[in-house]
N, C-alpha and C positions, 0 to 999 in steps of 0.2 A: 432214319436218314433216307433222304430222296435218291437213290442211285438210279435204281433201273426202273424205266419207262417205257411207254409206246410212242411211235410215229406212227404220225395216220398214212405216210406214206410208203413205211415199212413195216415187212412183216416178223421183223426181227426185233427185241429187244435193243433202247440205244440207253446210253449212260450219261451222267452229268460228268464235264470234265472237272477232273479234281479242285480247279483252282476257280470252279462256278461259287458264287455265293451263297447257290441257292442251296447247297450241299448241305440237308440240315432240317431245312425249310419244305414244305409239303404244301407249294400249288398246285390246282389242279387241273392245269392250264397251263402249259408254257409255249412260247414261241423262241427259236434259236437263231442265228448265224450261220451258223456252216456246222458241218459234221464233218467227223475225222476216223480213221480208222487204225488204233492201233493194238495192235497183240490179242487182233483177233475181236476185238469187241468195238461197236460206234460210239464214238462218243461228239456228245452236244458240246457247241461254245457257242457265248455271246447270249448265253440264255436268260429272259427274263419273264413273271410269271405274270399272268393274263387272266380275265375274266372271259369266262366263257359266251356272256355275249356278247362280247365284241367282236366274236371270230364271222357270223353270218355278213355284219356291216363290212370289214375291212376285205373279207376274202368269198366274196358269194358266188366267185366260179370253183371252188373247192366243198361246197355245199350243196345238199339234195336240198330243198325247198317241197313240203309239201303245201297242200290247199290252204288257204287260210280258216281258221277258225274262228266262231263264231263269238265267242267269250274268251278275252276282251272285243267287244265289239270297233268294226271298223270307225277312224277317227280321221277328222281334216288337220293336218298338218300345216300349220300358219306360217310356219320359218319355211320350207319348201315349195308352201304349197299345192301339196299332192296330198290323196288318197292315201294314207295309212291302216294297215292291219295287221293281225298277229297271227304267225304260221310257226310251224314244228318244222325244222331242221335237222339233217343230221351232217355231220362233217365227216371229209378223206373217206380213203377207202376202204375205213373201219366202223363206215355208216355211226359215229358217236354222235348219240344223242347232245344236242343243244338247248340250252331253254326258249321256251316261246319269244320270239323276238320279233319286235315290230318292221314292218318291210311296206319299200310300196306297193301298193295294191298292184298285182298282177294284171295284165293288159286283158279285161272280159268285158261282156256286158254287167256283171255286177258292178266293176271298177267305175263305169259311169252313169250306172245308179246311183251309186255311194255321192260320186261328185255333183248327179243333179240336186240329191237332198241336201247337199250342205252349200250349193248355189242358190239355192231358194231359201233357206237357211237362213243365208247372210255369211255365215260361215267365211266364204270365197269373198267376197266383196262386201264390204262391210254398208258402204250405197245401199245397198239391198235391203239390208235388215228392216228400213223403217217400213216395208210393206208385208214382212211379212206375217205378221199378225191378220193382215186382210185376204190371205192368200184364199183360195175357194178348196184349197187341199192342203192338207199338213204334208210338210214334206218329205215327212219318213215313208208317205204311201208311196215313193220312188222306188224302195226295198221290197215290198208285201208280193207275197208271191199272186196278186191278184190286182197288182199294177195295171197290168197292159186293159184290164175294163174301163179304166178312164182314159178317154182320147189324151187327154193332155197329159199325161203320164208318158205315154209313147210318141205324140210329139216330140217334147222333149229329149226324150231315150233316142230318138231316131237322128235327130240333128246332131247332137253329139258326140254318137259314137261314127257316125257316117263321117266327122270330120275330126275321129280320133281324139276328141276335146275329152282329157282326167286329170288335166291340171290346170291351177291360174294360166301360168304363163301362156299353155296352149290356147284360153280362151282370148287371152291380152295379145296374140298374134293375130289371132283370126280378125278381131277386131281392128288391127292396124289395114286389113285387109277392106273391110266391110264393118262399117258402122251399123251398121241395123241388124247384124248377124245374131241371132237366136233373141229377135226383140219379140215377135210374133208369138213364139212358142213358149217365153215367159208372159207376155198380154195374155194367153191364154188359160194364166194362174191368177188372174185378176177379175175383180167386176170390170163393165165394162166402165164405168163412171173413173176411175184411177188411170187410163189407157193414154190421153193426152197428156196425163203429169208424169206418166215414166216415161213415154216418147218422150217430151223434152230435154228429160235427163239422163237417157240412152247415150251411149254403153257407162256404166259402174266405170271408174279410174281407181278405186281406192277400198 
């Protein structure tokens, strides 16, 4: 029977109050209501029992967030779209370990690596995709620790992160700003013969 437990915010042992349902039951998770203090011992109400990753999404200023890791690899997020990847967690101030759980990518220069590769990709704007099979670079070489040897690698990298662009919407503002904004430094992953038919249809909507 589930009685006594830990709070990550206590150093103390706290208890299920008698008339919880979960009295019985063995999650390994739970979140509560209020705490109560009687005869000397805490006790939980309002308790309900929870999956452990949920806790990074709902509550990430209660969590240590470490680096992202590298397996699973980072992924474009099409319902947000932002930069996704999976980081080790720990929660409260009992540092408890969490499972691997997916986050936005942290604000670095890898964050908009990640986003030029899945920009050129097609990934981010689906417009895109039809060229890029003709691209002059595949564009995982945005990731390769041996990037920055091709000019147009750092182009890109450069514009980007200089106007903070690692997600759609941020690139779909810039744009309401300036039409032409990073047309030059995607022309740049082109022959030149494709150059007049993606100006035409500069910037991607969709």
């Amino acid at each position: 029977m589930l009685e006594c437990c830990r709070c990550g915010e206590l150093s103390e042992p706290v208890f299920l109050h008698r008339d919880s349902v979960l009295r019985g039951e063995q999650p390994e998770w739970i979140i509560y209501q209020e705490a109560i203090e009687n005869g000397g011992k805490i006790y939980l109400r309002g308790v309900s029992g929870i999956e452990p990753q949920w806790i990074l999404p709902i509550a990430p200023t209660l969590c240590h967030v470490d680096k992202p890791v590298e397996d699973p690899p980072p992924f474009y997020d099409h319902q947000t779209g932002a930069v996704k990847c999976y980081a080790k967690a720990t929660y409260g101030k009992q540092n408890w370990d969490l499972p691997v759980s997916p986050i936005e990518y942290p604000t670095c220069a890898d964050k908009f690596k990640f986003f030029a590769q899945f920009l050129l990709a097609g990934e981010v704007f689906e417009e895109l995709k039809q060229w890029t099979p003709k691209l002059l670079s595949s564009p995982t070489i945005m990731t390769k620790s041996w990037a920055r040897l091709q000019p147009r690698t750092q182009l890109l990298l450069t514009a980007l992160s200089a106007k903070q662009i690692g997600r759609k919407s941020d690139l779909a503002g810039l744009w309401k700003q300036n039409s032409n904004a990073l047309l030059l430094e995607y022309l740049s992953w082109l022959p030149k013969e494709l150059h007049s038919e993606v100006e035409a249809r500069w910037p991607p909507t969709k």
